[in-house]
C-alpha positions as CSV (number, residue, x, y, z in Angstrom):
1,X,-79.8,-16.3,-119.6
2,X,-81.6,-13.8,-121.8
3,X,-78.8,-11.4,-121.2
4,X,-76.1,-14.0,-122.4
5,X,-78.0,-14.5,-125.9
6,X,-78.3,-11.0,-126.7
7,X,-74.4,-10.7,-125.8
8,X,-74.0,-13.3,-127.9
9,X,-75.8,-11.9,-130.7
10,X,-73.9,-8.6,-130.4
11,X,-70.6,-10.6,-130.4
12,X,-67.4,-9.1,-132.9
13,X,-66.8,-11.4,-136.1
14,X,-63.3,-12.3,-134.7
15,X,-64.2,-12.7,-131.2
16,X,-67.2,-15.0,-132.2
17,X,-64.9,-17.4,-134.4
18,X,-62.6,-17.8,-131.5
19,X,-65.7,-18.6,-129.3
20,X,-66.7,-21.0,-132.1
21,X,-63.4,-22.9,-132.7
22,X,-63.4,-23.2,-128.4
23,X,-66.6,-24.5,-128.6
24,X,-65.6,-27.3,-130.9
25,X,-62.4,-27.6,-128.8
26,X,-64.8,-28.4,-125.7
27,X,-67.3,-30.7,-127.5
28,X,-64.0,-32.9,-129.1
29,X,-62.7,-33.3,-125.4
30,X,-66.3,-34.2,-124.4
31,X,-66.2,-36.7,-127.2
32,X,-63.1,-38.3,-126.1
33,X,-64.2,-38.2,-122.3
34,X,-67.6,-40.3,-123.9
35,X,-65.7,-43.1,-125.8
36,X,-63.1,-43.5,-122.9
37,X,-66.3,-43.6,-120.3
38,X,-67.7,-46.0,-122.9
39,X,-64.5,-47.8,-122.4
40,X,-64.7,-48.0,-119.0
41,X,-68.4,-49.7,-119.3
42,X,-67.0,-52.1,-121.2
43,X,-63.7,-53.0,-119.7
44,X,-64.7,-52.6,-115.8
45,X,-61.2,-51.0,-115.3
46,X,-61.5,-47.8,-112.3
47,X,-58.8,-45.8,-114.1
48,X,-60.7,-45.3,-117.2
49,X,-63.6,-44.1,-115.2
50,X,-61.6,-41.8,-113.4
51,X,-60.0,-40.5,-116.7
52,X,-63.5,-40.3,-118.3
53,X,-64.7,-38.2,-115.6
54,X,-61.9,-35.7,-115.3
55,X,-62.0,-34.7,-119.5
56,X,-65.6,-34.3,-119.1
57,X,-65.5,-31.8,-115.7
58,X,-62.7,-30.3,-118.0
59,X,-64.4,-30.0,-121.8
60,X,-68.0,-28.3,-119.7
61,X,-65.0,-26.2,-117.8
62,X,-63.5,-25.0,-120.7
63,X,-66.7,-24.4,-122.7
64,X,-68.3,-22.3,-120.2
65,X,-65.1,-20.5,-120.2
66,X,-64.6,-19.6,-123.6
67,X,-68.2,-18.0,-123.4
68,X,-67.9,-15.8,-120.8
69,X,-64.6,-14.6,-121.9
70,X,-65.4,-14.2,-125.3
71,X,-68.0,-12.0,-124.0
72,X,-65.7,-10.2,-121.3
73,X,-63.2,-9.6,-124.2
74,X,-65.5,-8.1,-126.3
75,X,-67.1,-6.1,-124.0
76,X,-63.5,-4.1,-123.5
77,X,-62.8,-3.9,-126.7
78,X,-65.7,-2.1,-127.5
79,X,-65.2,-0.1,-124.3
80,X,-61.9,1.2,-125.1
81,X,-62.5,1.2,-129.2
């Protein structure tokens, strides 16, 4: 974990923006997944639970991926820079 916060740290301007506006990306999803779980509390309808449940496996998903590949990326850029 240590390792992935110094990577971070070391990040390229570019490469960090397009990690940041991912992250966003990710945490909007997550948002949606919340009020449509929410919805789902409320209403007592299976299909909204399912939904719910598939955006937020999907916003952590893509989250984690725009990490590590913001990382990867950067990484061979520097290598072949």
């Amino acid at each position: 974990m240590k390792k992935i916060f110094v990577e971070l740290k070391k990040l390229d301007k570019i490469t960090y923006k397009i990690i940041g506006y991912g992250f966003v990306f990710s945490t909007i999803i997550a948002l949606i997944a919340v009020s449509i779980l929410l919805l789902y509390i409320f209403s007592g309808t299976s299909i909204f639970y399912h939904i719910g449940l598939a955006l937020i496996k999907s916003s952590f998903y893509i989250g984690t991926q725009f990490i590590i590949c913001g990382i990867i990326v950067d990484s061979i850029k520097k290598t072949y820079s």
